[in-house]
NUKOL-955886 format. One record per residue (C-alpha): x, y, z. Coordinates in nm, 2 decimals. Example, Ala and Ser with C-alpha at 12.3 -4.5 7.8 and 13.67 -1.06 7.14 Angstrom:
2
{{1.23; -0.45; 0.78}}
{{1.37; -0.11; 0.71}}
***
This chain:
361
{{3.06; 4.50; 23.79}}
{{3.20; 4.53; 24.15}}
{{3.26; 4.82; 24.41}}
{{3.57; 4.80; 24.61}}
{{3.63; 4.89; 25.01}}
{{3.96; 4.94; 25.14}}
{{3.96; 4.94; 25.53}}
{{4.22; 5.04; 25.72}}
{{4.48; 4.92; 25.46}}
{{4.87; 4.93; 25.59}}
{{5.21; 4.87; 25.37}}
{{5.55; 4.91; 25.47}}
{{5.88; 4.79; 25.30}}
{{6.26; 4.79; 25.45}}
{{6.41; 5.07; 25.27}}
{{6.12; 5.25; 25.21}}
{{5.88; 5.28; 25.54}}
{{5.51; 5.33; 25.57}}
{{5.43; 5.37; 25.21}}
{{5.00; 5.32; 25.30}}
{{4.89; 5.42; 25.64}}
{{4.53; 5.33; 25.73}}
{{4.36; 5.40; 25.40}}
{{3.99; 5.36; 25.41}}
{{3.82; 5.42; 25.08}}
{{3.52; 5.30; 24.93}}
{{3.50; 5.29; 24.53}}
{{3.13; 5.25; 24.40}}
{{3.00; 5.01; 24.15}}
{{3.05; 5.18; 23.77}}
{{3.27; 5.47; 23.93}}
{{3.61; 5.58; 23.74}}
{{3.80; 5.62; 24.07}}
{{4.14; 5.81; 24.07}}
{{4.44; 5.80; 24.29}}
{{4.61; 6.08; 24.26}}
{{4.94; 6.19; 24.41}}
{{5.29; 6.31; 24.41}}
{{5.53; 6.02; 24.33}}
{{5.62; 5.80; 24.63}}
{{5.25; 5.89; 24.77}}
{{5.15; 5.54; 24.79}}
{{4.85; 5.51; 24.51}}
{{5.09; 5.27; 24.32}}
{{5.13; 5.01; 24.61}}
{{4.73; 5.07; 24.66}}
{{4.65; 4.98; 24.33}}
{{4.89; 4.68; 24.36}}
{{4.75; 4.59; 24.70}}
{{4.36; 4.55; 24.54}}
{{4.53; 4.41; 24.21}}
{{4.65; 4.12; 24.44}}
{{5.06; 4.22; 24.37}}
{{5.12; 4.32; 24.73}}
{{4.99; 4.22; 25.01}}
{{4.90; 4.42; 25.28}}
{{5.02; 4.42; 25.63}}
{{4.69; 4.50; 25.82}}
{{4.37; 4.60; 25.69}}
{{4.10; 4.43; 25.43}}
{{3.99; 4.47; 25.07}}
{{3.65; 4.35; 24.99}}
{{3.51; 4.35; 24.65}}
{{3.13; 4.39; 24.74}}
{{3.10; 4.13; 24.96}}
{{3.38; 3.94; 24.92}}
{{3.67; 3.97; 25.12}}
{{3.96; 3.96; 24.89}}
{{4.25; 4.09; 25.11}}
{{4.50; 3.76; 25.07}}
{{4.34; 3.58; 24.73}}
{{4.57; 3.57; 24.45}}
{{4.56; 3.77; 24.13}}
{{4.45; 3.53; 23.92}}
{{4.16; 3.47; 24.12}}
{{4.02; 3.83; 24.16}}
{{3.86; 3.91; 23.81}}
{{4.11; 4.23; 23.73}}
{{4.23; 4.37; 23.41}}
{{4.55; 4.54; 23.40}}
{{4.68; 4.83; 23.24}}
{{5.03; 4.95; 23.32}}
{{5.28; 5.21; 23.20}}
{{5.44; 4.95; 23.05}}
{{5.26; 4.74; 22.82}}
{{5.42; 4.43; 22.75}}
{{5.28; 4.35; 22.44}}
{{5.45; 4.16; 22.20}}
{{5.59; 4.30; 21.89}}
{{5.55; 4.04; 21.63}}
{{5.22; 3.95; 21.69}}
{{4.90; 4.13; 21.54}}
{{4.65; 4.35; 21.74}}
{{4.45; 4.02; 21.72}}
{{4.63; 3.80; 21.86}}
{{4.81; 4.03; 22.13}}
{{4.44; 4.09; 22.25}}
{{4.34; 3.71; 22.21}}
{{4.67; 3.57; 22.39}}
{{4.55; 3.55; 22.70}}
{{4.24; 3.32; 22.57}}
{{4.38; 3.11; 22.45}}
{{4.61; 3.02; 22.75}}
{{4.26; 3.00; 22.96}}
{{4.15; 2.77; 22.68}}
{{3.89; 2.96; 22.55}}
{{3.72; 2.87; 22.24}}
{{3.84; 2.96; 21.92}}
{{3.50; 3.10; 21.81}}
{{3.42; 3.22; 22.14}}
{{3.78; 3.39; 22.15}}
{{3.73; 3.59; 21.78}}
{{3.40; 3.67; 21.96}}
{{3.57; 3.84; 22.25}}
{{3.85; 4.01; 22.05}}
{{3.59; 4.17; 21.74}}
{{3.36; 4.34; 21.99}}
{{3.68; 4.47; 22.21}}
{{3.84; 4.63; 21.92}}
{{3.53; 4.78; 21.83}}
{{3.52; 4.93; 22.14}}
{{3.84; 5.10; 22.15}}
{{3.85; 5.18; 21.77}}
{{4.11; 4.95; 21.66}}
{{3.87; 4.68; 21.41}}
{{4.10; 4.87; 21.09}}
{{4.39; 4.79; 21.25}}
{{4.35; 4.36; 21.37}}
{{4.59; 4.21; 21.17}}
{{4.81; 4.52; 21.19}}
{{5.16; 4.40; 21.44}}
{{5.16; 4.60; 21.74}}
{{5.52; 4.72; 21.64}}
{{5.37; 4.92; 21.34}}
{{5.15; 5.14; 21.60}}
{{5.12; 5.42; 21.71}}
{{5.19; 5.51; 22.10}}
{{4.81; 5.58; 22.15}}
{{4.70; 5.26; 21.94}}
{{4.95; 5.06; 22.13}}
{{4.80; 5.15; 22.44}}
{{4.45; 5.13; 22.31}}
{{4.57; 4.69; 22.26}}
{{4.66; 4.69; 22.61}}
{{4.31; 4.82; 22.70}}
{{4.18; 4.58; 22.46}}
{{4.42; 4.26; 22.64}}
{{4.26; 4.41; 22.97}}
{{3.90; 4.44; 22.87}}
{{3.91; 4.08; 22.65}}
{{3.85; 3.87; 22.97}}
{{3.58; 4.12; 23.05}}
{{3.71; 4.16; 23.39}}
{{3.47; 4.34; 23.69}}
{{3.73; 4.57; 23.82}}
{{3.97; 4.78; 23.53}}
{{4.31; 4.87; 23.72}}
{{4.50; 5.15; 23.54}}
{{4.84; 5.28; 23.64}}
{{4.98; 5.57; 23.45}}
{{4.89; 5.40; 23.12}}
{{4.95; 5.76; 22.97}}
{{5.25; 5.88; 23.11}}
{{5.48; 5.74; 22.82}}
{{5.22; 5.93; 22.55}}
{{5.33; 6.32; 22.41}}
{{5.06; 6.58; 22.54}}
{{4.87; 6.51; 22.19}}
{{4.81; 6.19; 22.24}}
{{4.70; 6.21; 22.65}}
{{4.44; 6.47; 22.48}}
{{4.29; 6.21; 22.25}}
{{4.34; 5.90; 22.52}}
{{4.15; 6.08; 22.77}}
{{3.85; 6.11; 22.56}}
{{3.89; 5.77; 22.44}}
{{3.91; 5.62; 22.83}}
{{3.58; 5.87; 22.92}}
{{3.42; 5.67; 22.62}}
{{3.53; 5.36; 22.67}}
{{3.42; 5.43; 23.03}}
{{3.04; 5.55; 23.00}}
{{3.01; 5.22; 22.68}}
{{3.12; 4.92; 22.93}}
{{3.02; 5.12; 23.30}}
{{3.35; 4.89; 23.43}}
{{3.43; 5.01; 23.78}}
{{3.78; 5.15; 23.69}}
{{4.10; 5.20; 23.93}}
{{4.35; 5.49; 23.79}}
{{4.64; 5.63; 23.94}}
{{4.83; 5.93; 23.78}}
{{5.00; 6.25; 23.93}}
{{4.84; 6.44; 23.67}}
{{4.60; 6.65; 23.80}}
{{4.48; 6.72; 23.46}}
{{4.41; 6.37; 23.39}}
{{4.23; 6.34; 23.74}}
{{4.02; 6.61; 23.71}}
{{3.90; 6.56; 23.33}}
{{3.83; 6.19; 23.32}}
{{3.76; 6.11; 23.74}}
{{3.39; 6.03; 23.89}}
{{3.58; 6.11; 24.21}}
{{3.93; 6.13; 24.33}}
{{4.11; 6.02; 24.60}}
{{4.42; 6.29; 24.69}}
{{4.71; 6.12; 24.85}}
{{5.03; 6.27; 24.99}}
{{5.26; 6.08; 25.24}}
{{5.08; 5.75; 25.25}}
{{4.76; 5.86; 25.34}}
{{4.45; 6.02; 25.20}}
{{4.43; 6.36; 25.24}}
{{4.05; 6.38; 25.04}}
{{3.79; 6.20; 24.82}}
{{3.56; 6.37; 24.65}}
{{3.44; 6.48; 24.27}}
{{3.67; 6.73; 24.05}}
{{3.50; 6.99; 24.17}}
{{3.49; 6.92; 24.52}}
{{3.87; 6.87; 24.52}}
{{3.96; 7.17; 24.33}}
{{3.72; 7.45; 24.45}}
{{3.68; 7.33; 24.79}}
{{4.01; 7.17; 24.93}}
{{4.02; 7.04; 25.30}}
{{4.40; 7.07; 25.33}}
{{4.65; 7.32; 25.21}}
{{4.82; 6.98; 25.02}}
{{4.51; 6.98; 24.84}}
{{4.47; 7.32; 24.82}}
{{4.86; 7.35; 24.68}}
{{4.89; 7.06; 24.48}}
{{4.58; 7.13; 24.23}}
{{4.61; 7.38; 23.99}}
{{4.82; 7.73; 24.07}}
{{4.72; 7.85; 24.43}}
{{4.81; 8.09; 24.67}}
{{4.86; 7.98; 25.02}}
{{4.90; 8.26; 25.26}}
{{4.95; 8.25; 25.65}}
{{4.77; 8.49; 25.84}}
{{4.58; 8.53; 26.18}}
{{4.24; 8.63; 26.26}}
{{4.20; 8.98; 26.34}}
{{3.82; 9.07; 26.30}}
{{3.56; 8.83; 26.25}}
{{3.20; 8.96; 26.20}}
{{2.89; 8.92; 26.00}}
{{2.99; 8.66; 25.77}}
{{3.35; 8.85; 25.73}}
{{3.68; 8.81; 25.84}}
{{3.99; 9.01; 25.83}}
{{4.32; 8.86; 25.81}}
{{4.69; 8.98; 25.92}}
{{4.95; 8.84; 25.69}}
{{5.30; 8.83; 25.73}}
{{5.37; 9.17; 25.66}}
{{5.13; 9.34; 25.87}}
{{4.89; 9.40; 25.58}}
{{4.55; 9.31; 25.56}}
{{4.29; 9.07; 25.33}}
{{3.96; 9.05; 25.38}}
{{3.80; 8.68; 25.36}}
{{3.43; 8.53; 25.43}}
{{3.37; 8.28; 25.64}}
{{3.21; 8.05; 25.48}}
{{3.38; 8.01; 25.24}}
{{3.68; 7.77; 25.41}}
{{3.71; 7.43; 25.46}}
{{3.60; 7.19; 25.79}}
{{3.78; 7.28; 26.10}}
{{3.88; 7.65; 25.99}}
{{3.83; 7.86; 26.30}}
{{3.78; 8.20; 26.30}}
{{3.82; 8.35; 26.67}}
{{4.03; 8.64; 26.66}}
{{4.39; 8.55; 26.70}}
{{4.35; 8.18; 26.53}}
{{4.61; 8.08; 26.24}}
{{4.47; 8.03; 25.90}}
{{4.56; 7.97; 25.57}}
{{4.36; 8.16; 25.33}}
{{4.42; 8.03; 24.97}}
{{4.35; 8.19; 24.62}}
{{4.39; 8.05; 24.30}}
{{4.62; 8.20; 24.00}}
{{4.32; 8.23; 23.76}}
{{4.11; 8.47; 24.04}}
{{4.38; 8.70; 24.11}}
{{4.30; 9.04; 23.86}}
{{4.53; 9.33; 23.79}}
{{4.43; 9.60; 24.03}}
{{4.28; 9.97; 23.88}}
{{4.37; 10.27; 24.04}}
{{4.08; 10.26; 24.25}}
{{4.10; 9.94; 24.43}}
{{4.26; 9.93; 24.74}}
{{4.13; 9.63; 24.94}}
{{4.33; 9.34; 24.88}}
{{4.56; 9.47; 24.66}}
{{4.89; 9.32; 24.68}}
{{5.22; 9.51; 24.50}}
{{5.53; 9.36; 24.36}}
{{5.76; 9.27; 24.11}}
{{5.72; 9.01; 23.83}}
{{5.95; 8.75; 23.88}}
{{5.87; 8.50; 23.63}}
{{5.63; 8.49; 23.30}}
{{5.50; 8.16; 23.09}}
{{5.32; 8.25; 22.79}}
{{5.12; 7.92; 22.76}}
{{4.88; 8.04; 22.47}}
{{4.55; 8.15; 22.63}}
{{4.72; 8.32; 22.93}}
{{5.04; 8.46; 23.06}}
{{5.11; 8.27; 23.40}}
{{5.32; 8.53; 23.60}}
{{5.47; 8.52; 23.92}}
{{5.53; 8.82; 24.14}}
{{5.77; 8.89; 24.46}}
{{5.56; 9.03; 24.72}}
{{5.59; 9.15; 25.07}}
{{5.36; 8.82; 25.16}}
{{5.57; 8.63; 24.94}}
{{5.52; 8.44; 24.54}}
{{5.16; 8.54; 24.39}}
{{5.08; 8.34; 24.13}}
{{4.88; 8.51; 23.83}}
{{4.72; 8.36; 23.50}}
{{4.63; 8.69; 23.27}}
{{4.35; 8.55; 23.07}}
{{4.17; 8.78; 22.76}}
{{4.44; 9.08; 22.89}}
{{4.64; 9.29; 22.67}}
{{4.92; 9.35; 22.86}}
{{5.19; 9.17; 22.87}}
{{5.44; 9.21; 23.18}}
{{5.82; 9.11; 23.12}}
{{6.09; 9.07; 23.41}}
{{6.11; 9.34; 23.66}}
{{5.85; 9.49; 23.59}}
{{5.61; 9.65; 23.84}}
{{5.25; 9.54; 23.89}}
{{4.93; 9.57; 24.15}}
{{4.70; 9.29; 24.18}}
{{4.40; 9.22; 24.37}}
{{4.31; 8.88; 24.58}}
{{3.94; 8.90; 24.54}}
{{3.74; 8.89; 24.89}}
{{3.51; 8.64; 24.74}}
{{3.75; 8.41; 24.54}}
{{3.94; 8.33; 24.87}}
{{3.89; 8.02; 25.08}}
{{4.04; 7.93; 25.39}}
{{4.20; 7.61; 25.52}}
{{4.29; 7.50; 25.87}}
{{4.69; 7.64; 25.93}}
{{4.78; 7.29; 26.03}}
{{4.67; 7.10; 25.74}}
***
């Protein structure tokens, strides 16, 4: 297979601006690498860029050694997948898969070949002769990963393949992909903005906001130990709250927030670049499923309010409540109660489930 190294990569269009700003990224040989982002982030144009669509206006792709930056497409060893799949309707599995074959001139044995094992591998064999307009949404998408993987490309680009797929279906697809995957160790490209999607199916992600990356690192690495309150904010349900340093000591800090009140932090437990002199800006953030109703005997940390909003969503109530420090978010997993509208409740933000982030991030 191939790695890939982005350095320094630039894009702008007319109406649109800067769309990449002096990415530098290096995707390792056998990784499943995500781009993941808010639309208009970029990650589209990036995967475009090392698909060979766009061309960059400064910077260089290499795959391993070889500089790629201005070689066309066709000459870069990619498989596609896109949102949309262009297949075409009245031709079989087979011969959607095998199309492309036969326009290289590829052997007719060699080409049957090619397209058994590749339907083996994404569990369509049952379905060859089937037409592709007779599919389901998941099958149909498991052809254009079989068109992709055919030419037995070095490099897998995948741009929202899933987004036209019902939450079912993503389910089953990103089990399938995580197969697929770990079978053919294809260094593979994916954009999404689902964060689900990223974080279930990555080896590492790449979090973009704005044209530029913000952070690259495993699932975990992203979501437990953000280095920017985008990060920190745009995976899973956090709380971001703005405070200053009042105390720092011993491994401890003690924050003011914006209503005067106090919560208690430790130190290291924050990101790169946090500093905790007494009187320094922070943002300390704390994620929904941490937060825990308060008993009568907790005081630290405890936050009042009023419940503002409640999603049952099955194994969890997600609440929101209006506080003096602003929205708390709160998931209520394994808890009987069940809060409506208006009603009164005390939480705690627990000393050692906070993490802090620099207040300019």
């Amino acid at each position: 297979m191939v790695s890939v190294s982005l350095h320094q990569l630039r894009k702008s269009f007319a109406r649109s601006g800067t769309v990449v700003n002096g990415i530098d990224l290096t995707i390792d040989d056998g990784e499943f690498f995500t781009l993941l982002g808010p639309s208009g982030c970029g990650k589209s144009t990036t995967l475009r860029m090392i698909a060979g669509f766009e061309e960059p206006d400064s910077g260089t792709i290499h795959f391993d050694d070889r500089d790629v930056t201005y070689a066309p497409a066709n000459k870069r060893d990619v498989g596609l997948v896109f949102q949309n799949y262009a297949l075409f309707p009245h031709m079989s599995v087979s011969r959607n898969v095998g199309f492309g074959l036969d326009v290289r001139g590829v052997q007719k044995a060699e080409a049957a070949r090619r397209i058994s094992d590749v339907l083996q591998q994404v569990g369509l064999s049952a379905q060859a002769n089937a037409r592709v307009d007779e599919l389901s949404g998941g099958q149909q998408q498991r052809v254009a990963l079989a068109r992709a993987l055919v030419f037995r490309p070095q490099l897998l680009l995948l741009d929202e393949p899933m987004s036209n797929l019902d939450a079912k279906l993503r389910l089953e697809m990103r089990s399938a992909l995580r197969d697929l995957h770990a079978e053919t160790g294809i260094t593979s490209v994916y954009v999404t903005h689902d964060q689900a999607e990223a974080l279930a199916m990555s080896t590492r992600i790449a979090v973009m906001n704005t044209a530029v990356v913000h952070q690259v690192g495993t699932p975990d690495e992203v979501y437990s130990r953000p280095l920017t309150a985008f990060v920190a904010g745009f995976l899973g349900r956090n709380n971001l709250l703005r405070a200053t340093v009042r105390r720092s000591d011993g491994g401890r800090a003690e924050l003011t927030l914006s209503d005067g009140s106090t919560l208690a932090v430790r130190t290291g437990s924050a990101a790169p670049g946090v500093d905790f002199a007494v009187g320094s800006d922070v943002i300390a953030t704390i994620r929904a499923e941490n937060v825990r109703l308060a008993g009568a005997a907790d005081d630290a940390n405890a936050v009042s309010g009023t419940v503002a909003d409640v999603d049952f969503i099955g194994h969890s109530l997600s609440c929101e409540l209006d506080t003096a420090v602003g929205r708390i978010k709160v998931d209520l997993t394994g808890s009987h109660m069940r809060p409506t509208r208006g009603d009164a409740l005390r939480v705690v933000l627990p000393e050692d489930a906070a993490y802090c982030v620099p207040a300019d991030s």
